[in-house]
N, C-alpha and C positions, 0 to 999 in steps of 0.2 A: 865911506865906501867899505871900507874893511867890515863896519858893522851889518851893512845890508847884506855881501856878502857871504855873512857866518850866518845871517837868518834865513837867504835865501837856502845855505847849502842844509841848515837846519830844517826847513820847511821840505826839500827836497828828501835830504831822511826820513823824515815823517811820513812823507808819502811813501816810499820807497816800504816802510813797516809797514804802513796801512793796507797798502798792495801784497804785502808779503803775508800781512793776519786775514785779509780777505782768500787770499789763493789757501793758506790754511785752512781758512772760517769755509772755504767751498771746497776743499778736499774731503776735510771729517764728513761737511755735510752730504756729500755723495758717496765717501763710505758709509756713512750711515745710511744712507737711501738704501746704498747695497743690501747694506744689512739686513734690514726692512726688507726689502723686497727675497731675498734669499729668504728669508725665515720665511713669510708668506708664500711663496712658492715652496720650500719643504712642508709647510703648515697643510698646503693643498696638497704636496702629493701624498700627505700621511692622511688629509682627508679621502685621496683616491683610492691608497691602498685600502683604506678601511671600508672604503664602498666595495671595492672587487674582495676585500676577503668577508662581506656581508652577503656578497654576491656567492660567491661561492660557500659558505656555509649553508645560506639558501636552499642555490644547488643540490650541495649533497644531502640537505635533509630533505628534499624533494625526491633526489633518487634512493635514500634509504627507502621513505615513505613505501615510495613505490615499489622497491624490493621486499620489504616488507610484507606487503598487499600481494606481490606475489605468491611466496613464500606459506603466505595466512592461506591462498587459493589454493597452492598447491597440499599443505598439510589437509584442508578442510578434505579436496580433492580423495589426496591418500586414505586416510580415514575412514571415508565413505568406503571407497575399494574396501580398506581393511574391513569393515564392518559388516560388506556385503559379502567379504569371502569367509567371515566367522560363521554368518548367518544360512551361510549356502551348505558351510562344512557342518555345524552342527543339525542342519537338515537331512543332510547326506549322512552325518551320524545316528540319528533317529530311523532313517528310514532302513538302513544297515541293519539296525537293532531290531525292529519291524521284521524283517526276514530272515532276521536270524531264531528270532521268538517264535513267526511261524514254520521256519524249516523244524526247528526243534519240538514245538506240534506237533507239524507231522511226521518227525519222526517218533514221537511219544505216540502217537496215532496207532502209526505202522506198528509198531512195537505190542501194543496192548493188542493190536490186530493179530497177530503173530504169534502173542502171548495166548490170546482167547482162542485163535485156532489151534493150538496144539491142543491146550486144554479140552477142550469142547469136540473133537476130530472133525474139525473145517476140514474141505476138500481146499487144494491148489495154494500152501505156503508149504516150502521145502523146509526141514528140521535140518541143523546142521550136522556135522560130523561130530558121535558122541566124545568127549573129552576125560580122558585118564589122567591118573598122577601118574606120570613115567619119567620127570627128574630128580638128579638127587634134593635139586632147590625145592622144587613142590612137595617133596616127600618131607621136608624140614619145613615148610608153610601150612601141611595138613596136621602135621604132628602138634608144632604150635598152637594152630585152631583145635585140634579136638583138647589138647590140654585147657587151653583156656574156658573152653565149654564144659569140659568137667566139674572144672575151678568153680564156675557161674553157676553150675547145676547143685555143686555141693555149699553152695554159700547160703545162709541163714534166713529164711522166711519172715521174721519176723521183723522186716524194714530197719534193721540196724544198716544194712550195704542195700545201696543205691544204685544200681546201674542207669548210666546217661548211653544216650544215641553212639555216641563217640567209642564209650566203653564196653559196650556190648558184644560180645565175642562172635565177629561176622567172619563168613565164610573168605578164605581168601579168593580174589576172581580171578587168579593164575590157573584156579584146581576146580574138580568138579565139587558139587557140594558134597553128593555123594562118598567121593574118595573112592572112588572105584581105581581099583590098579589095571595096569595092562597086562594082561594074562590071566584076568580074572574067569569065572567058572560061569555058566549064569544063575546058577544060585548063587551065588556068593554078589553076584548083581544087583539079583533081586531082593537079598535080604539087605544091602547096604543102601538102596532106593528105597525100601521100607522101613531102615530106621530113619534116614534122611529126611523125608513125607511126615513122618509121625512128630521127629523131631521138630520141625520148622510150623505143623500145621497151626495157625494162627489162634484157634482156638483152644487147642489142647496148648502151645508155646503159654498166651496169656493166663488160662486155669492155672499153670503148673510154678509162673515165673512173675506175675504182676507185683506179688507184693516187690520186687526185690527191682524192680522201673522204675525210674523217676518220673516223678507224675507232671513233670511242666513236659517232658518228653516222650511220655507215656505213646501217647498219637504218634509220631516221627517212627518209635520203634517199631510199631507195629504196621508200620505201612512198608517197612524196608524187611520185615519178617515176611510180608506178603511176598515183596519183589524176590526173596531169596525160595519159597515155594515158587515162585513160578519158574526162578533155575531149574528146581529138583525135577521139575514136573516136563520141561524142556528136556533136560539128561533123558529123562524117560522114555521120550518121543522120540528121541536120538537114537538108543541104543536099541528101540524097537525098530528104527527104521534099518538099522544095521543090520539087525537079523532079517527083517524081510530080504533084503539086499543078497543076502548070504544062500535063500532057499527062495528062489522065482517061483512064481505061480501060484503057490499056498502061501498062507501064512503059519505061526506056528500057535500051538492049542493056547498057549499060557505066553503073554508077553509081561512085559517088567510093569504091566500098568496090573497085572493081577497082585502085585506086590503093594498094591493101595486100595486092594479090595474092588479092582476095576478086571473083567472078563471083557476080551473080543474074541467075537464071534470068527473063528476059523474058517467056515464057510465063504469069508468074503476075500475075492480075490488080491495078489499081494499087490499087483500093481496097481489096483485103485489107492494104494499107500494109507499107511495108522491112522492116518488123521481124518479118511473116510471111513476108518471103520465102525462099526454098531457098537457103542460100547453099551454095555449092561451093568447098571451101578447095582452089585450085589450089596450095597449097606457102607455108611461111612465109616471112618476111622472109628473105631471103640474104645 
């Protein structure tokens, strides 16, 4: 008896561990399931997040893209403006220049018109108000220029000295060429418009001065020699018209243009003005 019952209580232990390693042996193996199952689901949601941030990278290089493309629209856009307002502006600049080239035309027009008319005694352009040295600055700007013309008068013939366009001892345009003062006499008018005339006239200037030109300049000089005779020749007309002004009705026997070897006819009334009148070329400059 004794021994059945040590085997019974033994067999009963046994089971009692058996039950106790199975309740173990299904613990672990449902934490492990756990386990399993936890990692697989973190496994998926790390597959999820990786979809939604695949998703959204997507996205934003969809909406770059498209800003992008904007962007490319809108510079193309600009550009084109910019391009049509470069093209509009340097149109508008060309044609500016256009009207600027012809007003300066026709004022070159006018001018040589103006110029010929006095010359020639055209009827109907007004000669300006004759022009004296009468400050102390222009009386220091004529002294200057007649020095310098001295200078250039007594300078060597024999092409050792050069004068250029630049260097040329020009009238200052402050003064008359002339230099006629205020209070002058009209002789002393007439004789300072006849050296003035003599001095400047283009052919006697070149005879007298060519060696001492510079020949790549030679042309420039002599065409700004012209323009400084047609000053002298404007004074003239100036200071004739003064004196009309001064004795209505006649003119007077001998005006400042007989000081260039040029007679008008006194017979012609004064208001038809100098520039109508007959002039009679007694013989050019000698």
């Amino acid at each position: 008896m004794t021994s059945g019952s040590s085997f019974e209580q033994d067999m009963d232990l046994l089971r009692q561990r058996m039950k106790a390693e199975r309740h173990r042996s299904d613990r672990e193996r449902l934490e492990l399931l756990s386990q399993m199952q936890e990692a697989m689901r973190e496994a998926r949601r790390r597959q999820d997040d990786q979809e939604s941030s695949m998703r959204r990278h997507q996205a934003f290089l969809s909406r770059a893209r498209a800003e992008a493309d904007i962007a490319k629209a809108h510079f193309e856009a600009d550009m084109k403006r910019r391009q049509a307002f470069f093209e509009e502006s340097a149109a508008h600049a060309a044609r500016r220049e256009a009207e600027r080239t012809q007003h300066a035309e026709e004022q070159r027009r006018r001018s040589a018109s103006s110029s010929s008319s006095h010359e020639y005694g055209l009827p109907g352009v007004a000669s300006a108000s004759p022009r004296v040295v009468a400050t102390p600055q222009q009386e220091l700007q004529f002294g200057a220029y007649e020095s310098a013309f001295i200078a250039f008068e007594a300078a060597p013939s024999d092409g050792t000295v050069q004068y250029s366009l630049a260097s040329c001892p020009w009238p200052p345009a402050s003064c008359p060429v002339s230099g006629v003062r205020k209070g002058d006499s009209v002789d002393r008018r007439k004789h300072l418009l006849k050296l003035a005339l003599l001095r400047w006239h283009p052919d006697k200037f070149e005879a007298a001065h060519s060696s001492k030109l510079s020949s790549g300049e030679r042309a420039a000089i002599m065409e700004k020699v012209n323009a400084v005779l047609r000053r002298v020749q404007a004074e003239r007309v100036a200071f004739a018209d003064a004196d009309d002004a001064g004795t209505p009705g006649t003119r007077p026997a001998h005006s400042y243009s007989a000081a260039a070897g040029v007679q008008i006819d006194p017979t012609i009334p004064a208001a038809v003005g100098p520039r109508t009148a007959k002039y009679a070329y007694e013989g050019r400059f000698q």
